[in-house]
C-alpha positions as CSV (number, residue, x, y, z in Angstrom):
1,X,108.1,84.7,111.5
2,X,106.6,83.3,108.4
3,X,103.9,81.0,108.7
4,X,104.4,78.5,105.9
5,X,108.3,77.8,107.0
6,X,107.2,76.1,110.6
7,X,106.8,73.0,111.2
8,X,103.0,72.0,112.8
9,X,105.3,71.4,116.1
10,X,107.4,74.9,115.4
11,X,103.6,76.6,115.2
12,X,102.3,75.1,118.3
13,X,104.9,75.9,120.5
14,X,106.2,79.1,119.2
15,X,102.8,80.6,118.0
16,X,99.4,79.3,119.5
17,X,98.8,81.3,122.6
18,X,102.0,83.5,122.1
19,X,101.5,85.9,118.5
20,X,98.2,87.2,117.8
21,X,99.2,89.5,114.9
22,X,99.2,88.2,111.4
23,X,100.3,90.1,107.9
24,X,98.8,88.9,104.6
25,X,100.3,90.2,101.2
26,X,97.6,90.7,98.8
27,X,97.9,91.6,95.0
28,X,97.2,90.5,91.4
29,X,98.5,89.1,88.4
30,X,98.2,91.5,85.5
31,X,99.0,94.2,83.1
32,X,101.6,96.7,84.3
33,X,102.4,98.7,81.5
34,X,104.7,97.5,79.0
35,X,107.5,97.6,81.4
36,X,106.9,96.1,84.7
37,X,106.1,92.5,85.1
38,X,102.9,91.1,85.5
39,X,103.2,90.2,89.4
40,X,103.9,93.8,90.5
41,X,101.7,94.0,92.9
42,X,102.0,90.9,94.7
43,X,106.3,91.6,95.0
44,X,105.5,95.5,96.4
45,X,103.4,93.9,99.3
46,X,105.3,90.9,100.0
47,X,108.4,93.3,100.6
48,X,106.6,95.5,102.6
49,X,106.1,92.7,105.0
50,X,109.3,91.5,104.4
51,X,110.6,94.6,105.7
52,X,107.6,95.2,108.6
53,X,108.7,91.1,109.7
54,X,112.2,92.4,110.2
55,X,111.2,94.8,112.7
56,X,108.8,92.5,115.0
57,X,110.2,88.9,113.5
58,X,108.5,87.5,117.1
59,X,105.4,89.2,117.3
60,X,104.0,88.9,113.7
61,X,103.2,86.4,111.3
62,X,103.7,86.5,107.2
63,X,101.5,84.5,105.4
64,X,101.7,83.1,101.5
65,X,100.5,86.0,99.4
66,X,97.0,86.3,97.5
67,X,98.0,86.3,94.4
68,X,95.1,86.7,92.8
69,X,92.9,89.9,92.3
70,X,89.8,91.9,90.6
71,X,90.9,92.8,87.5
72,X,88.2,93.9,85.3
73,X,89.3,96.6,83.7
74,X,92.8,95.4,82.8
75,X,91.7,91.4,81.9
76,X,92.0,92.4,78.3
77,X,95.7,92.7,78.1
78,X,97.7,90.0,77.7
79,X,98.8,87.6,81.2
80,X,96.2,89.2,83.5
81,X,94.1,87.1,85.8
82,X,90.7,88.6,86.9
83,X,88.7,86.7,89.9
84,X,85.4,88.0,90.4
85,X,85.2,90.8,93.0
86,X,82.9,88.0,94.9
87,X,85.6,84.8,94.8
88,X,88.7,87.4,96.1
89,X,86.3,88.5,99.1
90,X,85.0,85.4,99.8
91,X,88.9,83.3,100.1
92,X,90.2,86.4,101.4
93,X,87.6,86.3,104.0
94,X,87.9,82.6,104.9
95,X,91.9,82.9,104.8
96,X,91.0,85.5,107.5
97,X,88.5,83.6,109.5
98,X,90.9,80.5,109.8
99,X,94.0,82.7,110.8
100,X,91.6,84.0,113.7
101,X,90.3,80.5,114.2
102,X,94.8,80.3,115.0
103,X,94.6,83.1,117.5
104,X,95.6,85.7,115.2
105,X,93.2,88.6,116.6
106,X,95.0,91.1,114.5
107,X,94.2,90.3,110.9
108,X,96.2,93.0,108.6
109,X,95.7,93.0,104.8
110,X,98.7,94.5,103.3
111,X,97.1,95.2,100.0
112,X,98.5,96.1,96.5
113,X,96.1,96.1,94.2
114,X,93.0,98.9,93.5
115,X,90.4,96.4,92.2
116,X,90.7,94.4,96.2
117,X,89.6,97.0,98.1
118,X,86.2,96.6,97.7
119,X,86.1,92.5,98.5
120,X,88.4,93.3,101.3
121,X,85.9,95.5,102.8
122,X,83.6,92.8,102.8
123,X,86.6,90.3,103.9
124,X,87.7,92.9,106.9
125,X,83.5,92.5,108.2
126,X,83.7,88.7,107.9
127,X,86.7,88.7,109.9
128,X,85.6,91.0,112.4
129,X,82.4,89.1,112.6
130,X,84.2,86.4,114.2
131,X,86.0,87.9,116.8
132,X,89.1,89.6,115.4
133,X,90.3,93.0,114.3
134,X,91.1,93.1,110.7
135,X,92.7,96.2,109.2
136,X,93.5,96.7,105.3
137,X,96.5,98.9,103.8
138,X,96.7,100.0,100.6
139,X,100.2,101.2,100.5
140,X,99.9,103.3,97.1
141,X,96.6,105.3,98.4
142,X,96.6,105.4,102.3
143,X,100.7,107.0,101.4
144,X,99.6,109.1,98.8
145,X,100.4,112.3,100.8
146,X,104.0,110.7,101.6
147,X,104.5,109.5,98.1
148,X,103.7,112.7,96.4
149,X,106.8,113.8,98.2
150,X,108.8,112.0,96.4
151,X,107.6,112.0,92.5
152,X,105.8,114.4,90.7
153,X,102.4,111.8,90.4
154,X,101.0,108.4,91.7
155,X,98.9,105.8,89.6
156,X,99.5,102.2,87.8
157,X,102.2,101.3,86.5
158,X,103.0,105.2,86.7
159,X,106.6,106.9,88.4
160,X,105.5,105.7,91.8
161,X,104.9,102.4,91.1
162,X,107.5,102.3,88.4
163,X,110.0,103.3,90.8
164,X,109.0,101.1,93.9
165,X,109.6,98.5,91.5
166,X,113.2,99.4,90.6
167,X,113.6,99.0,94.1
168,X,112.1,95.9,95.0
169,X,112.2,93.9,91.5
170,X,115.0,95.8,89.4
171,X,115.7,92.4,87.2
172,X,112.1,92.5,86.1
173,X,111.6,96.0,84.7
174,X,112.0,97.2,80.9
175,X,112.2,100.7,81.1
176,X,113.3,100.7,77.7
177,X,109.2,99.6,77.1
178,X,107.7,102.4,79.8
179,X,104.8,104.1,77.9
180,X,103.1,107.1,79.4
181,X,99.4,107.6,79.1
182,X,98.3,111.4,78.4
183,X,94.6,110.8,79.6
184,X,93.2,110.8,83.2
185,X,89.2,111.4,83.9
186,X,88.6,115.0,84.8
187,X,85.9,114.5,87.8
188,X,84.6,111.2,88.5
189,X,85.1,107.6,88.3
190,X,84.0,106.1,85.3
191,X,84.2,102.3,83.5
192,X,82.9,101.5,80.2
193,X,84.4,99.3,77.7
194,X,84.8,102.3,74.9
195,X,86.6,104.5,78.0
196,X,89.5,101.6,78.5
197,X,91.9,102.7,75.6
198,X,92.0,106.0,77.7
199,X,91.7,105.0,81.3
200,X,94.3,102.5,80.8
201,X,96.1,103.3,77.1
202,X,99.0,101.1,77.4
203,X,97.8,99.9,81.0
204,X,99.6,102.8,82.4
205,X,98.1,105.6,84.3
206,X,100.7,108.7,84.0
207,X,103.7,108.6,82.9
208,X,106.5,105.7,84.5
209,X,109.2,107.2,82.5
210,X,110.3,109.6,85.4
211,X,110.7,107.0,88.0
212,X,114.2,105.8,89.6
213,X,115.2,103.0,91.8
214,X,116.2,106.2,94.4
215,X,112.8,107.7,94.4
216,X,111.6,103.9,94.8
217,X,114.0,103.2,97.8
218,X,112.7,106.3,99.4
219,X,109.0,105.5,99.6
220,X,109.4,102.2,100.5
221,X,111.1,103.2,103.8
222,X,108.5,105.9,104.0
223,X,106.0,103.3,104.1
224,X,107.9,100.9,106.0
225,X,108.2,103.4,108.6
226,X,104.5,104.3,108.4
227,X,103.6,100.4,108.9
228,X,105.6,99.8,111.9
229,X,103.9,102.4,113.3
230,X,100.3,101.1,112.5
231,X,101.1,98.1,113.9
232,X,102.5,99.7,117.8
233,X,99.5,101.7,117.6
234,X,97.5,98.3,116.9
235,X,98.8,96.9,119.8
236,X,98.3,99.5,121.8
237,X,94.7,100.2,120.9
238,X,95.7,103.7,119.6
239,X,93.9,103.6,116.4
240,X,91.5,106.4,116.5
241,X,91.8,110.3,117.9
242,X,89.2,112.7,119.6
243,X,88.8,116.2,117.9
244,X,90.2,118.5,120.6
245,X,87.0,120.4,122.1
246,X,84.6,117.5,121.0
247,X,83.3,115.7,124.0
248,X,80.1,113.0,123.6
């Protein structure tokens, strides 16, 4: 069910004291290459709930998306929107508290964006803080494994991204405008304003030019499937394993 479509009457009777799970898209508006529009990664998460909804359409809850993300490192091209990395954790916190304040004692970010991870960490303790469990996905990295099955690389704006698009928004990509970018940092993680042209040279990381609406199809049911698993094993308090042998 999505929250914003009930009526305050359709909510109380259908929701309070009956769903206690709660999905929030979360993503950015900015720079995706040349190619892909500028609201990629709020239209990869919304279709991942989308497709999660369809599977439990009386047991969870979709909420609006977050639209709005950390974006340092991209805000010089043209359309992005960078929040401080405070202001996302702080509303995505108190979006989380009141959704708990609502019953919702499952609180799941379905993120889509890098620069939110670290305010949702800080979101995820808020919400825990006042009673519920709050878990964060980051389809493109927790998937990696999975997605690496499917194209040849992962990064933004690259052939995995590039392709999940073609699959979710195909109207909004210019492949005829993909741009690959030759450079990637060799070791660590590094940001400094005379570094950008490389880290993100055309906003791209890799190369999009390889990616297919196929490929895309095929790692958004990979991921689909992988998220309707999290969630049974989120109900059934099955989120963490003992190392065989390891007893304390």
């Amino acid at each position: 069910m999505y929250w914003q479509e009930m009526s305050t009457k359709t909510f109380a009777d259908y929701a309070v004291g009956h769903m206690d799970t709660v999905l929030i898209p979360v993503g950015s508006v900015e720079a995706h290459g040349l190619h892909l529009p500028l609201g990629s990664d709020n239209f990869v998460p919304e279709a991942l709930c989308r497709r999660v909804e369809a599977h439990f359409p009386d047991r969870v809850l979709v909420v609006p998306t977050l639209a709005y993300g950390h974006s340092w490192t991209l805000s010089r091209w043209p359309g992005t929107i960078s929040l401080s990395s405070r202001l996302v954790a702080a509303y995505a916190a108190e979006v989380g508290e009141q959704l708990a304040g609502w019953g919702m004692r499952n609180v799941v970010f379905v993120n889509g964006h890098g620069g939110n991870i670290g305010p949702l960490t800080e979101a995820m303790e808020r919400v825990a803080e006042v009673g519920s469990r709050a878990v964060v996905i980051n389809w493109w990295l927790d998937f990696r494994d999975d997605i690496l099955k499917v194209t040849t690389e992962t990064g933004h704006a690259g052939e995995d991204e590039t392709s999940v698009m073609l699959a979710v928004r195909q109207d909004l990509v210019r492949m005829g405008d993909a741009e690959s970018n030759p450079y990637r940092l060799r070791k660590v993680r590094v940001i400094s304003e005379d570094l950008l042209d490389k880290a993100m040279r055309h906003a791209v990381v890799g190369n999009p030019k390889g990616g297919s609406r196929e490929q895309g199809e095929t790692i958004l049911r990979t991921v689909e499937q992988r998220l309707v698993q999290l969630m049974e094993d989120v109900w059934a308090d099955h989120l963490f394993e003992q190392k065989e042998g390891e007893d304390r």
